[in-house]
C-alpha positions in Angstrom: 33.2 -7.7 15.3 32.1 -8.5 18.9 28.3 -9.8 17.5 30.5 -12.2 15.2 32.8 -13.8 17.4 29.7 -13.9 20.3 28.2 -15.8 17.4 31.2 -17.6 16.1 31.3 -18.9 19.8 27.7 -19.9 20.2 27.5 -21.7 16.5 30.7 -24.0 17.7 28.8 -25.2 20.9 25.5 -26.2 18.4 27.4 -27.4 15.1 27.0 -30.9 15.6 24.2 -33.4 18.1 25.3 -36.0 19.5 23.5 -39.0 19.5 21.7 -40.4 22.6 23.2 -44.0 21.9 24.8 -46.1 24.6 27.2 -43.8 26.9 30.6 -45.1 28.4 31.1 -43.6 31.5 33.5 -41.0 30.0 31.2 -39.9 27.3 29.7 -36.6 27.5 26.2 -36.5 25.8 25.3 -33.8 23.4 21.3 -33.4 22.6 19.5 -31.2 20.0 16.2 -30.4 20.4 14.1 -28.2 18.0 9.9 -27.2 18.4 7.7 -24.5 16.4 5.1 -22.2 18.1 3.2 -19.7 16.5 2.3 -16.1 18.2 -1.0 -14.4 17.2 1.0 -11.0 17.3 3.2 -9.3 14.2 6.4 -9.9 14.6 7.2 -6.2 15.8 4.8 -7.3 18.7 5.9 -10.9 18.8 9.8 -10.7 18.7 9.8 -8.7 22.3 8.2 -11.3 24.4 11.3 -13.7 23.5 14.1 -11.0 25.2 14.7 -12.2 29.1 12.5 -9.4 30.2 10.0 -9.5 28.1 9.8 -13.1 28.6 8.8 -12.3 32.0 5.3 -11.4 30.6 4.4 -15.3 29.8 6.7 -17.3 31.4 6.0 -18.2 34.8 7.2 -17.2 38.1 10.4 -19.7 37.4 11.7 -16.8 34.8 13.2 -14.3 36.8 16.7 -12.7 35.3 19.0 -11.0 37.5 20.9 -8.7 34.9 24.4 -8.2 36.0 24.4 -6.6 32.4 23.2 -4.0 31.2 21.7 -2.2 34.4 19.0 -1.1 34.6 17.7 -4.4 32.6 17.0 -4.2 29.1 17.1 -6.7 26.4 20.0 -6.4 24.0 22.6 -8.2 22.8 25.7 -8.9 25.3 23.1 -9.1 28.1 24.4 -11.2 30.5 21.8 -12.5 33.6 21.6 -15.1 35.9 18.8 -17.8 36.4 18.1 -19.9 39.5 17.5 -23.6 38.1 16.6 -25.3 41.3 20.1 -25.4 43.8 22.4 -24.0 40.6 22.7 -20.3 39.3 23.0 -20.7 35.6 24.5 -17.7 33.5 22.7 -16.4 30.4 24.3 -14.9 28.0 22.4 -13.1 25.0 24.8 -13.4 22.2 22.9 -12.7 19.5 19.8 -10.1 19.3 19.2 -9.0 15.7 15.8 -7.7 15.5 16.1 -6.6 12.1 17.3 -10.2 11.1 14.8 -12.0 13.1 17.2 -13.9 14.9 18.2 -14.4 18.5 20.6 -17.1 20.6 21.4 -17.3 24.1 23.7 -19.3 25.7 23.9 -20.4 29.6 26.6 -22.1 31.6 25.5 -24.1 34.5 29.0 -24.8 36.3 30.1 -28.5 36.6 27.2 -29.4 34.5 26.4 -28.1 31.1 26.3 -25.5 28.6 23.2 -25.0 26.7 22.4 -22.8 23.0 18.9 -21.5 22.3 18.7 -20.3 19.1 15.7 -18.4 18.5 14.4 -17.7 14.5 11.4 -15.4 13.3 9.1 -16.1 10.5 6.8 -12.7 10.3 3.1 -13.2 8.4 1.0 -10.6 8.3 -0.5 -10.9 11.8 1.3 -14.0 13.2 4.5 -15.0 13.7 6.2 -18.6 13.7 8.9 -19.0 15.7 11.6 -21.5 15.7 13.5 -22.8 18.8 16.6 -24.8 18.9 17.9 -26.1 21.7 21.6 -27.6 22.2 22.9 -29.3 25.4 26.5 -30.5 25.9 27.0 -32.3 29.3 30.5 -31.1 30.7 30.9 -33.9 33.3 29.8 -37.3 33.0 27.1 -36.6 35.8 26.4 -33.5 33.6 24.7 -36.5 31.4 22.1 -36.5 33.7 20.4 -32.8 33.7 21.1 -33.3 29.8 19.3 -36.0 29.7 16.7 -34.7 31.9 16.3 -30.7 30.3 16.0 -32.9 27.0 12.5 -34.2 27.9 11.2 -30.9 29.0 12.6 -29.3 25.7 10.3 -31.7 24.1 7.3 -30.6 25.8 8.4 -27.4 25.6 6.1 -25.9 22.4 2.9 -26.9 24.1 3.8 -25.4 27.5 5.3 -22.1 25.8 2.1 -22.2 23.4 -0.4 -22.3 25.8 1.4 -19.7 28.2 2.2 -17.1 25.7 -1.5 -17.7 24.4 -3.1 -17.0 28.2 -0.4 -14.0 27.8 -2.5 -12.7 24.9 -5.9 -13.6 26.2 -5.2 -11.8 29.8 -3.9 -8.6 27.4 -7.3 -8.1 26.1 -8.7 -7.9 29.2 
């Protein structure tokens, strides 16, 4: 029941983009962003490296979860960590970690500012596995608009930074 009201939740904040049209000063902007990646691992293998901690592996030194939830840190669903995104502590939220369905989602509050989804989807092959990554913003403040805006143009560069990292991951494994 908790899993499908976490989820209930999270699928309200992405049902619909907004457009990026012309913005009154009241208007909140909305964005959608979606990329595709593929990781040279079976998806048993895969899957892990896209949980807060194990995300730690290929990320960067900018990942760095403080679990409040569970402790010690583990990835599950109803993890709830914090992320410094320059001068703002954003909460995360993992509100959806089904392993067995090959489906994740996040979701992260940055106060004042905006609320973002990240719904993560597994594809398995027989030694690879695609991954599909779906990002929503919603601006809660008009000067929210602006990190929107701004996150949105990272999320587009996103696969090819995440691709390269998670394949230097794999590369420095072998080693």
């Amino acid at each position: 029941m908790k899993s499908a009201i976490a989820v209930a939740a999270v699928a309200t904040l992405t049902a619909s983009a907004a457009s990026q049209s012309t913005l009154s000063p009241t208007q909140l902007l909305r964005t959608q962003t979606a990329f595709d990646l593929t990781v040279n691992l079976p998806y048993a293998e895969a899957a892990p490296l896209f949980g807060p901690e194990g995300e730690r592996a290929w990320a960067g030194k900018h990942w760095d979860p403080k679990f409040l939830y569970p402790r010690p840190a583990r990835d599950e669903q109803g993890s709830v960590f914090t992320i410094q995104h320059g001068s703002v502590t954003a909460t995360w939220v993992n509100a959806l970690f089904d392993l067995e369905g090959r489906h994740f989602i996040y979701a992260y509050f940055m106060p004042g500012i905006m609320v973002t989804t990240i719904d993560v989807r597994f594809t398995p092959a027989d030694t690879t596995t695609k991954v599909r990554v779906v990002y929503a913003r919603t601006a809660l403040t008009p000067e929210g608009n602006e990190h929107v805006t701004a996150l949105t143009v990272n999320d587009r560069a996103a696969a090819h930074d995440w691709q390269q990292a998670i394949d230097a991951y794999l590369v420095s494994r072998q080693h």
